[in-house]
PASEBA-1860 file (N, C-alpha, C; in nm, 3 decimals):
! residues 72
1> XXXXXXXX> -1.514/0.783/-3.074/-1.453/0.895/-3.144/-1.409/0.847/-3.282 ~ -1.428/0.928/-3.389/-1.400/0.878/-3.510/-1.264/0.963/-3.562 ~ -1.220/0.919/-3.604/-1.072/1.066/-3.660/-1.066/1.000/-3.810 ~ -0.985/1.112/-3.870/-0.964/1.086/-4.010/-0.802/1.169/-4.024 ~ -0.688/1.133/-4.112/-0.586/1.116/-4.050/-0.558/1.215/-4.218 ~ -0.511/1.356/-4.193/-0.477/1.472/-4.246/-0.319/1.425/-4.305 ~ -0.260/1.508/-4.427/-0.128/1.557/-4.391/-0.093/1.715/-4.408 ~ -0.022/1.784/-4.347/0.006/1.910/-4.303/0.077/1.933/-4.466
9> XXXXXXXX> 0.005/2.048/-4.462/0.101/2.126/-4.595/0.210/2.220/-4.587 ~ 0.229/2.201/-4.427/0.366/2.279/-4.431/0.450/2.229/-4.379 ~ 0.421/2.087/-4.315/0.571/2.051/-4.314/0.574/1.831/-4.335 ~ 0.427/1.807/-4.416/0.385/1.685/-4.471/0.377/1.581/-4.343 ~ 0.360/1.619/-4.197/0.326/1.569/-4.053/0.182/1.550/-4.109 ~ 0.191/1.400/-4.028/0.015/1.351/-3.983/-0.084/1.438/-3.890 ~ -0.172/1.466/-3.893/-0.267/1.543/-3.833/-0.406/1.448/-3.820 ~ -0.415/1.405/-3.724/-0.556/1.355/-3.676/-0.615/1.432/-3.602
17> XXXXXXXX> -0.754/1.454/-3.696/-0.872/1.542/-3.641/-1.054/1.453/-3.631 ~ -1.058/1.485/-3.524/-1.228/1.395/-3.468/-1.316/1.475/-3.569 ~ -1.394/1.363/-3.641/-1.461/1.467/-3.715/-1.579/1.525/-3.703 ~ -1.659/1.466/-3.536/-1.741/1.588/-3.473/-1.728/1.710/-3.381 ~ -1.602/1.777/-3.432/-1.544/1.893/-3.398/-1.487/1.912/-3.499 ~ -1.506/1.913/-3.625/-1.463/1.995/-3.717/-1.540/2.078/-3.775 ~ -1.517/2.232/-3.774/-1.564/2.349/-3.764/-1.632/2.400/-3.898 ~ -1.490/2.383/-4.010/-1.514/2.430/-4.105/-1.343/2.356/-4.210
25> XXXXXXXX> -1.413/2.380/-4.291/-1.289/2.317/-4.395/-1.333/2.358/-4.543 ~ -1.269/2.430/-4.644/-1.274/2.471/-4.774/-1.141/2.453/-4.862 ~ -1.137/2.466/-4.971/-1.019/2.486/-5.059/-0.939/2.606/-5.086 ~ -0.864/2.603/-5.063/-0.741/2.764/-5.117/-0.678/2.738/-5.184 ~ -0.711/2.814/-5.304/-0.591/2.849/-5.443/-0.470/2.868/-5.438 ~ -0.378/2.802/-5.504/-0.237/2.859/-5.504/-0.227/3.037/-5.492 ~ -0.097/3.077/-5.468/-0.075/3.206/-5.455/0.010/3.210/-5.561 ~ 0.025/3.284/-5.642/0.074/3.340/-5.786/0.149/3.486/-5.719
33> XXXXXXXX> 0.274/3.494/-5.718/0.353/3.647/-5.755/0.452/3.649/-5.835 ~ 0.407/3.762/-5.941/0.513/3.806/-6.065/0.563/3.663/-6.141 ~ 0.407/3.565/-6.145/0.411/3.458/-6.236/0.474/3.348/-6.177 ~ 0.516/3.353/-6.070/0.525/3.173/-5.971/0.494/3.146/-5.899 ~ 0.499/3.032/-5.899/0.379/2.994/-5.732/0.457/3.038/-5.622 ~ 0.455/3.089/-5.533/0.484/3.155/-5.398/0.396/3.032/-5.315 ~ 0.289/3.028/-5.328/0.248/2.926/-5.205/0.168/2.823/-5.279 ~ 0.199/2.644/-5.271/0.061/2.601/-5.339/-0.063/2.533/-5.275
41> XXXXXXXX> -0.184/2.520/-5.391/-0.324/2.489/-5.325/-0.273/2.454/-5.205 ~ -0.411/2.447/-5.082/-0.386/2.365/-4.965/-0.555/2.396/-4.912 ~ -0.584/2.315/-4.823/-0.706/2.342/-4.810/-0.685/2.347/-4.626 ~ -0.750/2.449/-4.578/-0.770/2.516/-4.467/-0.945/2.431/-4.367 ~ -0.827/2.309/-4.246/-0.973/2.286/-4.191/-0.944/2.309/-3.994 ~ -1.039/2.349/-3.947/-1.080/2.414/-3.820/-1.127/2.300/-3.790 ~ -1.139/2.346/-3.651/-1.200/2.255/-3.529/-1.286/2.326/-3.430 ~ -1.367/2.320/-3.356/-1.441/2.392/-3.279/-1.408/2.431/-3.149
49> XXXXXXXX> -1.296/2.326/-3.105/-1.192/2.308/-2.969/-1.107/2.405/-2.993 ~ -1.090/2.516/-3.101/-0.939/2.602/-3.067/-0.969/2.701/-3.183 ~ -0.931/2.883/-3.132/-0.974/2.938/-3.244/-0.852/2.975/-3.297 ~ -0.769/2.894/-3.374/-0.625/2.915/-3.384/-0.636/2.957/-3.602 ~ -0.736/2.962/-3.623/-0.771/2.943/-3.749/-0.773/2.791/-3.825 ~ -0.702/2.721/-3.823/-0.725/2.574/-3.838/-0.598/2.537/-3.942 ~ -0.582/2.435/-3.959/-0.474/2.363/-4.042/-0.469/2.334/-4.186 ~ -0.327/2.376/-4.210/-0.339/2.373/-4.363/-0.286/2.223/-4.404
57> XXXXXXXX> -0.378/2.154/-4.487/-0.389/2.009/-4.525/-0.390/2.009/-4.701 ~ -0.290/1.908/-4.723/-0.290/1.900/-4.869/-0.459/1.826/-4.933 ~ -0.532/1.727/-4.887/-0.586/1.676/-4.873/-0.768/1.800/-4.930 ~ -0.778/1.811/-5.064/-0.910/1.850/-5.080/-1.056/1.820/-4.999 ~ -1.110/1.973/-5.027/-1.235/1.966/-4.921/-1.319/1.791/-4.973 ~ -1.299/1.806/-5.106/-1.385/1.683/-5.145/-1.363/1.537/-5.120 ~ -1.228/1.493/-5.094/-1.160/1.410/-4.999/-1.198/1.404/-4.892 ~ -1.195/1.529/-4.791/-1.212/1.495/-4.695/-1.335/1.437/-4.693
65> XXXXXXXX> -1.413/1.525/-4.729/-1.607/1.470/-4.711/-1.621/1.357/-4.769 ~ -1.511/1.259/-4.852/-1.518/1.103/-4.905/-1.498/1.030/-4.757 ~ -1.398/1.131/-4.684/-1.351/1.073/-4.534/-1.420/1.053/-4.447 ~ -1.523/1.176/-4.419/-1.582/1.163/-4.355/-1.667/1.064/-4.381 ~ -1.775/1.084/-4.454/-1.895/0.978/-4.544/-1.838/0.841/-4.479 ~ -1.754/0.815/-4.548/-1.700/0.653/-4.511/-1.733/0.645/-4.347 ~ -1.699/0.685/-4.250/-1.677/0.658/-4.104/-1.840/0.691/-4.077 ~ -1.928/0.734/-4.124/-2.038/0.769/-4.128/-2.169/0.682/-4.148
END
């Protein structure tokens, strides 16, 4: 089993995820209201084991796929 070791963007907790069950993973834009950030970037990654929508990770899609690659 290979894992690659996340941190949570909502409360900066470690998150280890196997990375042949990871589903899907992209980038999300900050949220902007009436000109301040309300929420910032975070990138959103799934797993195939749970349809819970998946975890928000400070950690860019393009990071991760450096993460993955390496264990690869």
């Amino acid at each position: 089993m290979k894992t690659i070791k996340l941190t949570s963007a909502n409360d900066g907790g470690k998150i280890y995820i196997n990375i042949e069950q990871i589903g899907h993973y992209y980038d999300v834009k900050e949220k902007i209201t009436y000109g301040r950030v309300e929420k910032k970037a975070y990138t959103r990654i799934g797993v195939t084991t749970h349809n819970n929508g998946g975890f928000e990770v400070i950690e860019t899609a393009d990071k991760i796929d450096k993460m993955i690659n390496k264990l690869m």
